[in-house]
C-alpha positions as CSV (number, residue, x, y, z in Angstrom):
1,X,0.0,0.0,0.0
2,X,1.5,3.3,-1.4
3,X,2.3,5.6,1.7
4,X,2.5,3.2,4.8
5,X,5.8,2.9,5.2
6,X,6.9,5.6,7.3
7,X,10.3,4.8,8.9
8,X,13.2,2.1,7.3
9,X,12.4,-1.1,8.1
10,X,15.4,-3.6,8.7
11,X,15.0,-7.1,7.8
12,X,17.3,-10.0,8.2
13,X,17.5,-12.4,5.3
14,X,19.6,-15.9,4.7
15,X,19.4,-16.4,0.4
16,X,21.3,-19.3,-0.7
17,X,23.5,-19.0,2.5
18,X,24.4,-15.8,2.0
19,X,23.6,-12.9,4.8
20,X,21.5,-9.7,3.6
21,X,20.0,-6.7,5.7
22,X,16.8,-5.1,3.4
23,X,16.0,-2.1,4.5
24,X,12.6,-1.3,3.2
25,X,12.0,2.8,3.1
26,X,9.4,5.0,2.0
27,X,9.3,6.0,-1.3
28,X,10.2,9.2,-2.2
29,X,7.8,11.6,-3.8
30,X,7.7,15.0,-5.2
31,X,8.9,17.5,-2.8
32,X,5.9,19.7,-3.7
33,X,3.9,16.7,-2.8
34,X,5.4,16.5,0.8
35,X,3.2,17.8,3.3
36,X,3.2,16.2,6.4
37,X,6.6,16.8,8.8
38,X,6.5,12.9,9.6
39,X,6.4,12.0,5.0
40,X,9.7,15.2,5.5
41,X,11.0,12.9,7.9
42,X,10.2,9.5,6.0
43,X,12.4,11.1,2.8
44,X,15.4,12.0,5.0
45,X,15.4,8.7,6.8
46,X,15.5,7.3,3.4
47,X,18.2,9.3,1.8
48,X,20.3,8.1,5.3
49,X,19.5,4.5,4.2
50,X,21.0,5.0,0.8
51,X,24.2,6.5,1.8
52,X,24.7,3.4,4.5
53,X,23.7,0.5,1.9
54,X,25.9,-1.3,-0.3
55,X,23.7,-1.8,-3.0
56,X,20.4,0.1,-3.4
57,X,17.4,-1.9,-5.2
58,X,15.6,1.3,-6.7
59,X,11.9,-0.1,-7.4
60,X,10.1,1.5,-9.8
61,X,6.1,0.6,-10.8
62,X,5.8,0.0,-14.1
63,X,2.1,1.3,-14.2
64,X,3.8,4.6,-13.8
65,X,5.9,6.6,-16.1
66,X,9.6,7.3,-14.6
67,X,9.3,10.4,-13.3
68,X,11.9,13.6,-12.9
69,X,12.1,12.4,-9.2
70,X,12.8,8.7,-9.9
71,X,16.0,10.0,-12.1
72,X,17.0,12.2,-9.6
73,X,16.8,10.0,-7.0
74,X,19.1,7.1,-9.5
75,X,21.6,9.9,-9.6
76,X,21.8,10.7,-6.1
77,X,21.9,6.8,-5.2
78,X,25.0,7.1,-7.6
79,X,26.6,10.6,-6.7
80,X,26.5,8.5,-2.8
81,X,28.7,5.8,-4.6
82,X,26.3,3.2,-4.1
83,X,26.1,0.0,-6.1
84,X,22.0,-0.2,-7.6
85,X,20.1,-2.7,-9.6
86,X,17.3,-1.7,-10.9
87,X,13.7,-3.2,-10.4
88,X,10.1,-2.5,-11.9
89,X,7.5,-3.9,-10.3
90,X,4.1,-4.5,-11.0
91,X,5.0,-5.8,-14.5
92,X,2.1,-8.7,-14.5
93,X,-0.7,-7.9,-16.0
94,X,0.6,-5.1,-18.5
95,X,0.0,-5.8,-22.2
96,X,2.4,-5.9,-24.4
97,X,2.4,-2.1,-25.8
98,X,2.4,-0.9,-22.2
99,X,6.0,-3.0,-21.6
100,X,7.2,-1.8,-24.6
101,X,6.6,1.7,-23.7
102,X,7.8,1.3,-20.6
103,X,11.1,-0.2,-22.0
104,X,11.5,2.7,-24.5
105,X,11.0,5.1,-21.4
106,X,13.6,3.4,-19.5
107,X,16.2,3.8,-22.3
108,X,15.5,7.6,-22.8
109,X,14.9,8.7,-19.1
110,X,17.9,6.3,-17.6
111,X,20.6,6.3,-20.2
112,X,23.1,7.1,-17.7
113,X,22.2,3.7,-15.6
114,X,22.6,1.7,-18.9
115,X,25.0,-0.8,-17.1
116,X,22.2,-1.9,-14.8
117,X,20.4,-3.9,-16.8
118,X,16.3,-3.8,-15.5
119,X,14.6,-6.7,-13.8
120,X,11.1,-7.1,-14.7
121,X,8.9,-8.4,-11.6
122,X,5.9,-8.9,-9.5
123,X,6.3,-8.6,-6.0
124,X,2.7,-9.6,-5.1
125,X,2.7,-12.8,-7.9
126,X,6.6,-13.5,-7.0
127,X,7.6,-13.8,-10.2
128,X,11.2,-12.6,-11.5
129,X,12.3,-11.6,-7.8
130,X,14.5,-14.7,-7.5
131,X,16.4,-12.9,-10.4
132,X,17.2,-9.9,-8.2
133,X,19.9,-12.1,-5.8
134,X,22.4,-12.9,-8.4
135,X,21.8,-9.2,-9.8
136,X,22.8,-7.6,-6.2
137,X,25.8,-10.1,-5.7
138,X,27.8,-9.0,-8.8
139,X,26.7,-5.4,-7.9
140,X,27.8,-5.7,-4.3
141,X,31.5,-7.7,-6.1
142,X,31.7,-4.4,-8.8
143,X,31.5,-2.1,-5.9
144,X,34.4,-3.7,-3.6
145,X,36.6,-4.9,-6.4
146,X,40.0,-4.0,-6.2
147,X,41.5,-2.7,-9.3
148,X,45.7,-2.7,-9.8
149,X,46.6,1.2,-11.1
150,X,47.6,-0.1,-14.2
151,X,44.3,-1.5,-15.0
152,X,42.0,1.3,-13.5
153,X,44.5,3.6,-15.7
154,X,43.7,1.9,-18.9
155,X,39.8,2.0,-18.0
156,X,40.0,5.6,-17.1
157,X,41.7,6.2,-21.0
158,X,39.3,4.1,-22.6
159,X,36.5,6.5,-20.7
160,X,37.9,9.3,-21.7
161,X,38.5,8.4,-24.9
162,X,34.7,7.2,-25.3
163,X,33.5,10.8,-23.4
164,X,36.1,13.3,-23.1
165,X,36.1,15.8,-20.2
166,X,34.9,19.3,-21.4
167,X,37.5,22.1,-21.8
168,X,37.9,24.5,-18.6
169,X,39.9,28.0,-19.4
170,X,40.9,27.0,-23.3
171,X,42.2,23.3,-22.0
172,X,41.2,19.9,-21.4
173,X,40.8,19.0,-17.6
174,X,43.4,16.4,-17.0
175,X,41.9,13.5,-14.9
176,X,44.4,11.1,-13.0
């Protein structure tokens, strides 16, 4: 139910041996949407959780189009460093045409997550969640993966080289 959750919730969880703390939080909605002190409250908590997970599942319902605040709150979940897989929810049920347009909406509004690949699922049916748990382990391995220099140098060049940085006072920015 959209709106009951007020405060994170912290929930143990064994999955295929493996330890995990889900923290469910309230959603997030529009600040000019945000009346009550205790939904002000509910958002900050939130924002805390982010910034003390490892990897962040951002849900999304698929019966609604991503909003300005769901991409804003993909780039603050990234600007915190955190690992994220991305979910949509609710997607039994939807015809065809509405999938597709979801996909297409995806692609234009979260080019920028384009290495997290979406997982299509129904919470309430259970279908596609058991997908999620391999999804979060690589993210969680990406995040704490250690790199030798020589290696993070030649992915740095091959970044720049794909995007380079913009020019600041006539030059290049030199990024090391």
């Amino acid at each position: 139910q959209p709106g009951t959750t007020r405060d994170s919730i912290r929930i143990p969880l064994t999955h295929a041996g493996r330890d995990y703390i889900l923290i469910d939080t309230a959603g997030v909605r529009r600040r000019a949407r945000v009346e009550e002190a205790v939904e002000k409250f509910s958002v900050i908590k939130t924002l805390q959780a982010i910034g003390e997970a490892n990897v962040v599942i951002l849900v999304l319902d698929a019966r609604q189009e991503v909003s300005d605040q769901d991409v804003d709150l993909a780039g603050y979940i990234l600007e915190q460093g955190r690992s994220l897989v991305l979910a949509i929810n609710k997607w039994d049920g939807l015809d065809e045409s509405r999938r597709d347009w979801i996909k297409r909406e995806l692609d234009r509004k979260l080019t920028f997550l384009s290495f997290a690949p979406p997982h299509f699922l129904s919470a309430l049916a259970r279908t596609g969640v058991e997908r999620l748990f391999p999804a979060i382990d690589r993210a969680f391995e990406s995040a704490q993966a250690e790199l030798p220099t020589a290696q993070l140098n030649r992915v740095l060049e091959k970044a720049l080289q794909a995007t380079p940085p913009p020019v600041a006072r006539g030059r290049r920015i030199k990024l090391k």
